[in-house]
Each structure stands twice: as structure tokens, then as C-alpha cells.
KELUM-504574 format. One record per residue (C-alpha): x, y negated, z negated; residue number from 1. Coordinates in nm, 2 decimals, decimal comma, padded with zeros to 4 digits, m for minus. Last residue first. Example, Ala and Ser with C-alpha at 12.3 -4.5 7.8 and 13.67 -1.06 7.14 Angstrom:
2
+--------+--------+--------+-----+
!     xx !     yy !     zz !   n !
+--------+--------+--------+-----+
!  01,37 !  00,11 ! m00,71 !   2 !
!  01,23 !  00,45 ! m00,78 !   1 !
+--------+--------+--------+-----+
END
This chain:
351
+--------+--------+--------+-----+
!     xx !     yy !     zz !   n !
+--------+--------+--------+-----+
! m00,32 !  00,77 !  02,29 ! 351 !
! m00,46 !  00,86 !  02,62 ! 350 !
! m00,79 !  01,00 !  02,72 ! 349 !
! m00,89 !  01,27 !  02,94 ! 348 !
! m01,28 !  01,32 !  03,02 ! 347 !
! m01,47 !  01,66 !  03,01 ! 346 !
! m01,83 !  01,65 !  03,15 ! 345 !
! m02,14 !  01,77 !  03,04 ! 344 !
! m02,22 !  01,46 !  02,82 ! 343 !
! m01,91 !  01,35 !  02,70 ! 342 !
! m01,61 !  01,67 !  02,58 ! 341 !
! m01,29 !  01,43 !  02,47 ! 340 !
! m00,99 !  01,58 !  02,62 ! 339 !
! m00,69 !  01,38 !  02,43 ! 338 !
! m00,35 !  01,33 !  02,56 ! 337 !
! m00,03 !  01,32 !  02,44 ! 336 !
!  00,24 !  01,18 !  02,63 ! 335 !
!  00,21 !  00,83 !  02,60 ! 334 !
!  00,16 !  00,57 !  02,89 ! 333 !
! m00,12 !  00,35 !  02,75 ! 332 !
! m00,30 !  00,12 !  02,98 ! 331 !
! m00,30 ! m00,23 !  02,86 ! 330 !
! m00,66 ! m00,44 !  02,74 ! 329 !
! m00,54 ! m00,49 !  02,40 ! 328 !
! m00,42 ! m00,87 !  02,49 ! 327 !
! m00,12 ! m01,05 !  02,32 ! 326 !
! m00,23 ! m01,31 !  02,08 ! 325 !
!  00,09 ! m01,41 !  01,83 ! 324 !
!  00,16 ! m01,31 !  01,48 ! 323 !
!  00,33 ! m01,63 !  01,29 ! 322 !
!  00,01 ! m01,71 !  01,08 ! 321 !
!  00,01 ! m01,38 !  00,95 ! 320 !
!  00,39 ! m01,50 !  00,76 ! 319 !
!  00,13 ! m01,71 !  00,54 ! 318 !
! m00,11 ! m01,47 !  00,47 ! 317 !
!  00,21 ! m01,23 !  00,36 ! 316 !
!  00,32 ! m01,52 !  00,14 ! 315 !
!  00,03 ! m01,52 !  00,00 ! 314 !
! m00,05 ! m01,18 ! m00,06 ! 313 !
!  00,28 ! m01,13 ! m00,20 ! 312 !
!  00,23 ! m01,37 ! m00,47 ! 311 !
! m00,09 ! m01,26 ! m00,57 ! 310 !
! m00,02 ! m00,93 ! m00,58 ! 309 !
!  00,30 ! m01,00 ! m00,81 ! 308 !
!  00,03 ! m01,22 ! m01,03 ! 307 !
! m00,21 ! m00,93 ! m01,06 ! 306 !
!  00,11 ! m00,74 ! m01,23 ! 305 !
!  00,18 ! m01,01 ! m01,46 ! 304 !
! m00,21 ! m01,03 ! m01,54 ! 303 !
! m00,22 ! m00,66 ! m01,62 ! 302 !
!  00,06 ! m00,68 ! m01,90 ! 301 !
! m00,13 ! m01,01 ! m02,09 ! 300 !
! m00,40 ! m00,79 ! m02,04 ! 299 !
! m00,21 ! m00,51 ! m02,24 ! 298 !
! m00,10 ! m00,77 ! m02,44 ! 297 !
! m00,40 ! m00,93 ! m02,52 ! 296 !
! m00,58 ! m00,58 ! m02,61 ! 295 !
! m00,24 ! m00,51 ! m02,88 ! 294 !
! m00,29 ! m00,84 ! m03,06 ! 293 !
! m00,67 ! m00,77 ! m03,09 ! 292 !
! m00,64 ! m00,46 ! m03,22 ! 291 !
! m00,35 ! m00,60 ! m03,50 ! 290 !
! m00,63 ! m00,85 ! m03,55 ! 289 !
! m00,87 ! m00,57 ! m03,62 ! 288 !
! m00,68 ! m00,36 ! m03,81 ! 287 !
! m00,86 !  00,01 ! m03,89 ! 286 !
! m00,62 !  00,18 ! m03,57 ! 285 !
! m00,76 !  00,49 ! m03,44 ! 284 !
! m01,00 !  00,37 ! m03,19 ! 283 !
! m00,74 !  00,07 ! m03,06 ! 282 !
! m00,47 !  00,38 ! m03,07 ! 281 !
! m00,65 !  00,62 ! m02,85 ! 280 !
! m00,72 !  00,34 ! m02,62 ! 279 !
! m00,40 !  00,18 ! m02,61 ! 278 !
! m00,27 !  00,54 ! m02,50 ! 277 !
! m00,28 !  00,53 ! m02,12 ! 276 !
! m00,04 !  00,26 ! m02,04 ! 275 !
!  00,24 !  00,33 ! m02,26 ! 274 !
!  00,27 !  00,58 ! m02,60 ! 273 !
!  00,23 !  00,28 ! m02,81 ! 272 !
!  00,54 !  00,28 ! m02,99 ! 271 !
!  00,70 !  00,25 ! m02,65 ! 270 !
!  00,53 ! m00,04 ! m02,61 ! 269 !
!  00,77 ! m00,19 ! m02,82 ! 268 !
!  00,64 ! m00,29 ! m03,23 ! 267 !
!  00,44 ! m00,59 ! m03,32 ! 266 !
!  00,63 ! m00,92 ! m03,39 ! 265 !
!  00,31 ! m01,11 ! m03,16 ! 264 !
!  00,65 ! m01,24 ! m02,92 ! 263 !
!  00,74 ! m00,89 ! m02,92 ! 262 !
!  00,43 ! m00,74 ! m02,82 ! 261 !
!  00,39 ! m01,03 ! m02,53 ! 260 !
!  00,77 ! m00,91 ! m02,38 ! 259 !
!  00,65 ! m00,55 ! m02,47 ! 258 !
!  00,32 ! m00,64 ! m02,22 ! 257 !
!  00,55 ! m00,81 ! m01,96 ! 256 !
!  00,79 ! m00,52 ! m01,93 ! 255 !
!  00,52 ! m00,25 ! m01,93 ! 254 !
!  00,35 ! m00,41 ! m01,65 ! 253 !
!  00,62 ! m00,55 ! m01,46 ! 252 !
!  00,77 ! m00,21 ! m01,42 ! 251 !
!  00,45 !  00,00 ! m01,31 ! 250 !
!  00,38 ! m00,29 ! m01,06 ! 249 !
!  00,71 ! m00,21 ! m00,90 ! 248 !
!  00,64 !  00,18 ! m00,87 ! 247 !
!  00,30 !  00,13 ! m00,79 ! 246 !
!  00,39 ! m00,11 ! m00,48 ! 245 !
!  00,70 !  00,04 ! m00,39 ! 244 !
!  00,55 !  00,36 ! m00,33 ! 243 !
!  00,24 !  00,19 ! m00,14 ! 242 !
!  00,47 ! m00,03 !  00,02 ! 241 !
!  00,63 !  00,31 !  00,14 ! 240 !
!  00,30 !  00,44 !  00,28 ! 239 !
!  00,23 !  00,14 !  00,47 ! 238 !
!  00,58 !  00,15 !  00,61 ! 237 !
!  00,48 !  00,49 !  00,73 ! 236 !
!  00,20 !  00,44 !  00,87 ! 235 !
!  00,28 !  00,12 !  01,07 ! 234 !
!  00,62 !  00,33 !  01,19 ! 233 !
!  00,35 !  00,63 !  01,31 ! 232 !
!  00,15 !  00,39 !  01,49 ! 231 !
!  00,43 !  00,21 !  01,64 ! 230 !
!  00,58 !  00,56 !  01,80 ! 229 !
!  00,24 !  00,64 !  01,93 ! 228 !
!  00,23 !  00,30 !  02,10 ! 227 !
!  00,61 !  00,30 !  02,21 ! 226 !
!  00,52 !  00,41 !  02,61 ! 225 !
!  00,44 !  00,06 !  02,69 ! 224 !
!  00,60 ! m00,17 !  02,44 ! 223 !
!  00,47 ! m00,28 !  02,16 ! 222 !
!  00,27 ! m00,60 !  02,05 ! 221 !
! m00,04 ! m00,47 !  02,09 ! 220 !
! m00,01 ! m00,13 !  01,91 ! 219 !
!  00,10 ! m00,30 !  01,58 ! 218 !
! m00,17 ! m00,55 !  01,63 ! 217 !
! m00,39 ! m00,26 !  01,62 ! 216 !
! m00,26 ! m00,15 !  01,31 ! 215 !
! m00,30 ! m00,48 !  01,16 ! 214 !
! m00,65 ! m00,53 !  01,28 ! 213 !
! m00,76 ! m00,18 !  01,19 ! 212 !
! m00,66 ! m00,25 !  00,78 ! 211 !
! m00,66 ! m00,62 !  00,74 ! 210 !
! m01,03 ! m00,65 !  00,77 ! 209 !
! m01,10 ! m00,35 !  00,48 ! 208 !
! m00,83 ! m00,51 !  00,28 ! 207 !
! m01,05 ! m00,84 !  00,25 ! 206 !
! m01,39 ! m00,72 !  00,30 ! 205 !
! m01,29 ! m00,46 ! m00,03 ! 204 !
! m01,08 ! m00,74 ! m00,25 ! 203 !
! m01,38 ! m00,95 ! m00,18 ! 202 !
! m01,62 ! m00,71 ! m00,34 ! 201 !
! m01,40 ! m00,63 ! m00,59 ! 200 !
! m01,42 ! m01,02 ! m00,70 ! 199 !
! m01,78 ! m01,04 ! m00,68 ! 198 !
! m01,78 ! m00,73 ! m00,91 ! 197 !
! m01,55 ! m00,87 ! m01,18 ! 196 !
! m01,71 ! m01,21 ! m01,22 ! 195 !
! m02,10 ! m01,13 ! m01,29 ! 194 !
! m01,95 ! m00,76 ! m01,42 ! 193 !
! m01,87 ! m00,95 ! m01,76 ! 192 !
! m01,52 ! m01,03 ! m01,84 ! 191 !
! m01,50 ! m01,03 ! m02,19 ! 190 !
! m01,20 ! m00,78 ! m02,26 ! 189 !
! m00,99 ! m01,04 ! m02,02 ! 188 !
! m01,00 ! m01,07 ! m01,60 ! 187 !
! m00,86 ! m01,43 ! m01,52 ! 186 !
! m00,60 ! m01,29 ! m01,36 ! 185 !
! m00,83 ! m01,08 ! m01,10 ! 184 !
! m00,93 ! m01,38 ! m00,95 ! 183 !
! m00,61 ! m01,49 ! m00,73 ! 182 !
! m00,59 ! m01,10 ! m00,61 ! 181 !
! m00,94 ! m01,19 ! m00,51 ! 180 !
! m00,87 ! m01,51 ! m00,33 ! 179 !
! m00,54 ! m01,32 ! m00,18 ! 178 !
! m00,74 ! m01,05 ! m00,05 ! 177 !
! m00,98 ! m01,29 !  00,08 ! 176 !
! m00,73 ! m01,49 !  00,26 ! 175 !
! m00,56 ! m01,21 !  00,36 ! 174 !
! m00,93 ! m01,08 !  00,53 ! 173 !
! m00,94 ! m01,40 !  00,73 ! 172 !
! m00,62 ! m01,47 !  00,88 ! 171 !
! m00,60 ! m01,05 !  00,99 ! 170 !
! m00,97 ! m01,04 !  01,13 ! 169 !
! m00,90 ! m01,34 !  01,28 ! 168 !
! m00,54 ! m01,26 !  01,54 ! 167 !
! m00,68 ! m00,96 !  01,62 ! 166 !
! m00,81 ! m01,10 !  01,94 ! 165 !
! m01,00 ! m00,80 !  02,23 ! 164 !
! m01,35 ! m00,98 !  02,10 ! 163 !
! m01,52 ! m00,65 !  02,17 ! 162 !
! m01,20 ! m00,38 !  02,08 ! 161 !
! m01,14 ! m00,63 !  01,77 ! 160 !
! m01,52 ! m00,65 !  01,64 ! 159 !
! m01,52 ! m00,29 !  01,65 ! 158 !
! m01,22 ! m00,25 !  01,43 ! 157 !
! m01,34 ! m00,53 !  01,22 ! 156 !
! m01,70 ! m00,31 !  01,19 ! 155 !
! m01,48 !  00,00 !  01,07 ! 154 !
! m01,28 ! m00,16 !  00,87 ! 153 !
! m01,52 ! m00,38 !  00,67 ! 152 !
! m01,75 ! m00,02 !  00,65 ! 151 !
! m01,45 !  00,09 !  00,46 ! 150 !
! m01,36 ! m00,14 !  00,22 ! 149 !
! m01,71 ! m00,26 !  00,13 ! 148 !
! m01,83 !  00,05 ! m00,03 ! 147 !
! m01,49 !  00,14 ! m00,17 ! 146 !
! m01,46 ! m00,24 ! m00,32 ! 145 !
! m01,81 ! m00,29 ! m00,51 ! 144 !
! m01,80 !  00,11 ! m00,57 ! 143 !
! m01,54 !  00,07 ! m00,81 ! 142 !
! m01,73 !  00,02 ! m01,14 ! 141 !
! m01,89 !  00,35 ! m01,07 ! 140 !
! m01,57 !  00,50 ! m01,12 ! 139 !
! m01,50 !  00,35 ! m01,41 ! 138 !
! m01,82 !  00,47 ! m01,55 ! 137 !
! m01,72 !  00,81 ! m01,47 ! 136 !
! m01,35 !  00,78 ! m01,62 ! 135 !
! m01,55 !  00,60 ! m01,94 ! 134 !
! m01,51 !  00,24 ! m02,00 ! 133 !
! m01,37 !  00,09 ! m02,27 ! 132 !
! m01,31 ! m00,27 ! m02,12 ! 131 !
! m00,95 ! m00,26 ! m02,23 ! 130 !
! m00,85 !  00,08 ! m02,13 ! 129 !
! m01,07 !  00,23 ! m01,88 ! 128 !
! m01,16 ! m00,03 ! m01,64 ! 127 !
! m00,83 ! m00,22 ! m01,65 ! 126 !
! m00,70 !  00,07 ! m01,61 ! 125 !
! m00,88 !  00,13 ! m01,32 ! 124 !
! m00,79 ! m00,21 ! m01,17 ! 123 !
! m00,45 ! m00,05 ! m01,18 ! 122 !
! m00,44 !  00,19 ! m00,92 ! 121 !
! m00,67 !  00,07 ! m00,65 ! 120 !
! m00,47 ! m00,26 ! m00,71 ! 119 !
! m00,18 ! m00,10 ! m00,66 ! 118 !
! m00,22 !  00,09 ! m00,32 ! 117 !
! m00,42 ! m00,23 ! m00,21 ! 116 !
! m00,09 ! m00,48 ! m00,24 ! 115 !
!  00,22 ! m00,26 ! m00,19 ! 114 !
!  00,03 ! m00,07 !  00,13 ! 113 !
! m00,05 ! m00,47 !  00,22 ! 112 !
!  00,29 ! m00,55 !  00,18 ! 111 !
!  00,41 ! m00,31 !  00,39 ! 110 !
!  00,12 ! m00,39 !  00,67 ! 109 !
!  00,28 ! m00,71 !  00,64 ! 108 !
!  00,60 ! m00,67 !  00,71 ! 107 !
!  00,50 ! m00,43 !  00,99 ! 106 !
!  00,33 ! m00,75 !  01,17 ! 105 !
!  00,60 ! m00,99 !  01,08 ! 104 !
!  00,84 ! m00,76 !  01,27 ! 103 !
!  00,57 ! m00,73 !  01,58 ! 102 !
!  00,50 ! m01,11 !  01,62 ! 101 !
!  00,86 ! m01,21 !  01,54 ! 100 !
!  00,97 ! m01,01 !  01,86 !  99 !
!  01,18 ! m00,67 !  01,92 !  98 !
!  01,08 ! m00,50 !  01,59 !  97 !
!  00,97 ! m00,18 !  01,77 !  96 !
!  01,27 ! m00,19 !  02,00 !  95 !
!  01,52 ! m00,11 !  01,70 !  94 !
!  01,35 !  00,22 !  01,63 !  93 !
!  01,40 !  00,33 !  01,32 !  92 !
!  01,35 !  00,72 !  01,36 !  91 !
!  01,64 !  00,73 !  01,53 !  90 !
!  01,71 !  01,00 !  01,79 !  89 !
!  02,05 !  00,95 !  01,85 !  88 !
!  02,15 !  00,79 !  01,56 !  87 !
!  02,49 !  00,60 !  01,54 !  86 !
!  02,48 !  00,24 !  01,57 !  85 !
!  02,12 !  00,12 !  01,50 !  84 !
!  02,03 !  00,41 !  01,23 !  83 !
!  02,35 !  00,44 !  01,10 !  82 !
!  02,32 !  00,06 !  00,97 !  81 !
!  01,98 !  00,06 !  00,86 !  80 !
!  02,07 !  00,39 !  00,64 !  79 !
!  02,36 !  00,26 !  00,51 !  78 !
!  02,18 ! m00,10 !  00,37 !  77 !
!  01,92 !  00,17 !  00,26 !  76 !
!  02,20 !  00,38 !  00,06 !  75 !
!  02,37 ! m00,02 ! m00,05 !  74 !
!  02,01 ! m00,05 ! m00,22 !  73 !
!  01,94 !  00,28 ! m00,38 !  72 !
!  02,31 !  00,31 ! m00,51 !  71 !
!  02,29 ! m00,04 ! m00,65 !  70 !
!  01,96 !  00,06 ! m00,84 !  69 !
!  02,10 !  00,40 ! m00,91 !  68 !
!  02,37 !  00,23 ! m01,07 !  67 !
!  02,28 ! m00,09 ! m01,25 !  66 !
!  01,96 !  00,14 ! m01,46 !  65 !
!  02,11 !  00,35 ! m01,65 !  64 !
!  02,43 !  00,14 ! m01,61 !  63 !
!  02,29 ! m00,09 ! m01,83 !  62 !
!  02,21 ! m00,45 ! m01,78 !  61 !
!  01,86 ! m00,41 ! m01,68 !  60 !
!  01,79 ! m00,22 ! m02,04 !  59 !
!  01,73 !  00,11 ! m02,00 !  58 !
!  01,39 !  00,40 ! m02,05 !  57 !
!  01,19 !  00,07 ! m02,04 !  56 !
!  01,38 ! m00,26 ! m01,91 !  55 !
!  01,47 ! m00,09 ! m01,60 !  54 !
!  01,22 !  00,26 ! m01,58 !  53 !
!  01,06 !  00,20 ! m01,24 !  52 !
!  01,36 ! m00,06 ! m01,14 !  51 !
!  01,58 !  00,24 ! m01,14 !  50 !
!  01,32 !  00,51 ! m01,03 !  49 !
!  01,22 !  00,31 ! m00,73 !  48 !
!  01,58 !  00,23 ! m00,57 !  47 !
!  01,70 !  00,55 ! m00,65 !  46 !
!  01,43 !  00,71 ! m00,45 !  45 !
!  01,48 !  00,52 ! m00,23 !  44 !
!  01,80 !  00,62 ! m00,11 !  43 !
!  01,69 !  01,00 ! m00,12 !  42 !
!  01,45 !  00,91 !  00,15 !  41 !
!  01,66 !  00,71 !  00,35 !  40 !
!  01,96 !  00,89 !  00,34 !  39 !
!  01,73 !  01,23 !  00,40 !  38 !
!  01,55 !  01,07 !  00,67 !  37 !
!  01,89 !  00,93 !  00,89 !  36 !
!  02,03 !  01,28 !  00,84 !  35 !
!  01,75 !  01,45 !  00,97 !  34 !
!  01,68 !  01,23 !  01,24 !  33 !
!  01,47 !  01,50 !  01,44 !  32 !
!  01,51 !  01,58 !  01,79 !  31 !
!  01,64 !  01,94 !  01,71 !  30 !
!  01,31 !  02,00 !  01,56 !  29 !
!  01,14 !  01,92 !  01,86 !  28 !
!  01,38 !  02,15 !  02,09 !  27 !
!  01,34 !  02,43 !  01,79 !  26 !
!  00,95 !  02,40 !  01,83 !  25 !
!  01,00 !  02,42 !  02,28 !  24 !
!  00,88 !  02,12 !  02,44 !  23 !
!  00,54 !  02,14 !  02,68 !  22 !
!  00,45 !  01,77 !  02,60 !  21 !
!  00,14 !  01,75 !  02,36 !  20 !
! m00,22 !  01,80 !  02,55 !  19 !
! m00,45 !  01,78 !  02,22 !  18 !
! m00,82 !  01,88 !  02,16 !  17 !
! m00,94 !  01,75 !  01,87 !  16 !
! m01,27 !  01,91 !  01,78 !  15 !
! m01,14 !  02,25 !  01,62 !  14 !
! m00,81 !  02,10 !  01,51 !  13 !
! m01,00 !  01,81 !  01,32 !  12 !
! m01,30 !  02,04 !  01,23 !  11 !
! m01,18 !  02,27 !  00,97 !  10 !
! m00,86 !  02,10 !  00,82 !   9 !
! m01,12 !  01,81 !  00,77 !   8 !
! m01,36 !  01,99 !  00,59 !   7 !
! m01,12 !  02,11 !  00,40 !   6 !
! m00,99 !  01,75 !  00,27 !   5 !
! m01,37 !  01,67 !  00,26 !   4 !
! m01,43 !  01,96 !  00,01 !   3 !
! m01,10 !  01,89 ! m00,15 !   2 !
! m01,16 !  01,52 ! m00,26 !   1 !
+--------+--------+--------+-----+
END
């Protein structure tokens, strides 16, 4: 990733030309909810590490794991709280969720950072550790959904500015997303590529039609003025379902597969170094039913995850249904503006 990471810190600030509002950098920084980020941040990051190693590192019941989960929670309870009453610049703005439309709208792009985040994260295991794969051939094994993830973005994006409804592209690619989600369970040390590459492609069209239509929706549904403000609050609740989404899955994962080891009488996961060592030990171990016992639980372990995603796919396809049609056709009013060089001529866009 580092040649098109420096690629981009080449060109972006060479071919993006930028009016920003002629504030002072101390002004900016003054505008910034410091306090209101740092509860926030430091709030979930209770939150995640307590139900990250509940079960594992601690039992639920202990305080190991009671207090910074309670901590995390009534710390994002505060944060919600300070930032309606008490912020003056806060960076959750009440406005944004001003209609069903727009609240179900961030819900979802949430759920789908919690959804794709975590499937791109543990379909490789899957991959690696009970189909044996190497880390090249697993790679190769995820071109189905990179090379349909993308271009379905892009063309949905397209198909959105011509067709000016969201409203399909979202329906549609939760559906798919769910379908594959729905498929992955029945993914065992058998599989053959007949099932698991279909299903990849489907997870690709599905989060690649959910990806521009969502964040366009986001744009839609705000007020005038609040576009660049819903476009960073999309991000960034994206970004913390994809947090949430690793963390969480990491937890069912390793509870489910010791609940499975237990139920076999074979020793915790713990035993077993985790995720990443069941290969080491299925090569080293002479026992082929104790091999078997330990592949069915690591799947057993992967299936509890694919069912989350299921779960909240659904329910996010069905909360979809509630986003209304408002039209993309509105003149922006932010701030910044973009010279874009066309032709011989300069021309000034908003965003």
C-alpha cells in the first residue's frame, strides 16, 4: 500500500486546489471539541477492550471486564449528553439527525463499517487457517470481492447522479450483503471455490452499492450548509463501526470456538495460542480426530461471527426501507471551494 499511499500525498495537494475560509490555525484549533473528543474517544476505548477480552482475558462477571465496560458505556451516555447541552462547537451535531431518514441513514453506514470492516478481516482467516492457504494465495482468493467492490461503487455512484434516487442502490446492495453474509455460514474445510467465490462476489456488488449511495443519502438529507459536516459524521461513524465491528467479532469468535472446545472436552483456546496458531498446531499435532475437533471449532468460531453479520445486515436492510427520496439536485453553500482546471478554463466548484 505505500506506493499508492505516496502517490497520493503527491498528487492530491498538487491537483486539489482548495479555497478554505481565511481563519487563523489557532482560531481553528480553538473551535475544536476537545473535551467532547477525548470523552468520547477514551470512552470507547473502554467499551471495546472490555467486551474485546470478556470471556477471554475475564470472565463476563468479573470486574475485569464489569468496569471498563460500564465505564465505556455511562462515558458515551456523558459524552451525548455534554455534547447537546454544553458544547459549543460540538462535534455531534444535533441537526444532522433531524429526521428518521438521516438518523437511519448514519445507522446504517455504522453498521455497514461493522459489517465489511469485519468480513474483510476474517474471511482471511478463514482463508489461511482452515483451508490452508498461503498469505499469497489468500490474497488471490479475495479478488472476487475487491474487484467487484470497487467498480460497484463507482458505477452506483454514477447511476445515482443520473437517476438522482438513492433509494435502490441502498435496498439492493443490503440485500446482497445480507444474502452473502447469509452464505458464508455454510463455509466448512470442504468448501470448494464453486460456493465461496459466488458468495464474495455478492459480498463485493453488495457493499460496493451501499458505499456512494449511503454517503450520498447522507448529503441529501442535510441541511444546506451541513454537507461537509454530514460527510465527515458519515466517515466517521463508518470508521467506528469498523472498530466495533473487529473488536465485537474478535469476541464472539474466541468465545464461541472455546464454548465448541469445551463441549469436544479439549482444552480453552487459550491452549491454542488463538486465531492465528491452529495452523501451527493442526501441522504439529499427529491426532487426526483431535485435528478434526479443533478445525470444527474454529469454523464453529467463524460461523458465530458470520451470524452477527448476518443479523445486522438485516436488520440494517430493514431500517433502509425507512430512508425517504429527497432530490440531489440542491446547490451546496459550503465554504470550501474547489478550482477544477477544464479545458483552458478554470471553473469553481462547491463541496
Amino acid at each position: 500500500m505505500f506506493p499508492f499511499c505516496a502517490a497520493g500525498l503527491i498528487l492530491v495537494p498538487w491537483l486539489v486546489n482548495i479555497d478554505r475560509p481565511a481563519d487563523a490555525m489557532g482560531e481553528m484549533l480553538g473551535r475544536m471539541d476537545w473535551l467532547g473528543n477525548t470523552l468520547f474517544i477514551g470512552s470507547a476505548t473502554l467499551f471495546l477492550v472490555a467486551v474485546s477480552w470478556g470471556g477471554l482475558r475475564y470472565s463476563w462477571s468479573s470486574a475485569g471486564t464489569l468496569v471498563p465496560l460500564s465505564l465505556g458505556a455511562v462515558g458515551i451516555a456523558l459524552t451525548l449528553v455534554y455534547e447537546q447541552r454544553l458544547a459549543t462547537s460540538p462535534f455531534l451535531r444535533r441537526r444532522l439527525f433531524q429526521n428518521t431518514s438521516s438518523t437511519v441513514t448514519y445507522i446504517c453506514g455504522a453498521i455497514q463499517g461493522l459489517v465489511m470492516y469485519g468480513q474483510l478481516y476474517y474471511v482471511p482467516l478463514y482463508f489461511m487457517d482452515v483451508k490452508g492457504f498461503t498469505p499469497t494465495l489468500t490474497g488471490v482468493a479475495l479478488l472476487p470481492v475487491m474487484f467487484t467492490l470497487v467498480p460497484a461503487s463507482i458505477v452506483t455512484g454514477w447511476l445515482v447522479t443520473v437517476s438522482n434516487n438513492y433509494q435502490w442502490p441502498i435496498w439492493s446492495g443490503w440485500t446482497l450483503a445480507t444474502v452473502a453474509s447469509g452464505l458464508m455460514l455454510i463455509w466448512d474445510a470442504d468448501t470448494s471455490a464453486k460456493i465461496w467465490v459466488p458468495t464474495l462476489v455478492l459480498l463485493g456488488l453488495g457493499h460496493g452499492s451501499i458505499l456512494n449511495a449511503q454517503n450520498m443519502a447522507s448529503h441529501a438529507l442535510c441541511e444546506e450548509g451541513d454537507e461537509s459536516i454530514a460527510a465527515g459524521m458519515y466517515a466517521s461513524l463508518r470508521q467506528g463501526g469498523m472498530a466495533l465491528g473487529v473488536g465485537v467479532g474478535g469476541s464472539i469468535f474466541q468465545n464461541v470456538m472455546q464454548l465448541k472446545l469445551e463441549r469436544d472436552g479439549l482444552p480453552s483456546a487459550g491452549t491454542y495460542g488463538g486465531t492465528h496458531a491452529i495452523t501451527s498446531i493442526l501441522s504439529a499435532s499427529t491426532d487426526d480426530s483431535m485435528q478434526s475437533q479443533i478445525l470444527d471449532a474454529y469454523v464453529y468460531g467463524l460461523r458465530g461471527v458470520y451470524g452477527l453479520y448476518v443479523g445486522v445486515s438485516g436488520a440494517a436492510l430493514l431500517m433502509s426501507l425507512l430512508i425517504k427520496r429527497v432530490s440531489l439536485d440542491k446547490e451546496s453553500q459550503s465554504k470550501h471551494r474547489v478550482h477544477a482546471t477544464a479545458v483552458g478554463h478554470d471553473s469553481i466548484e462547491q463541496i
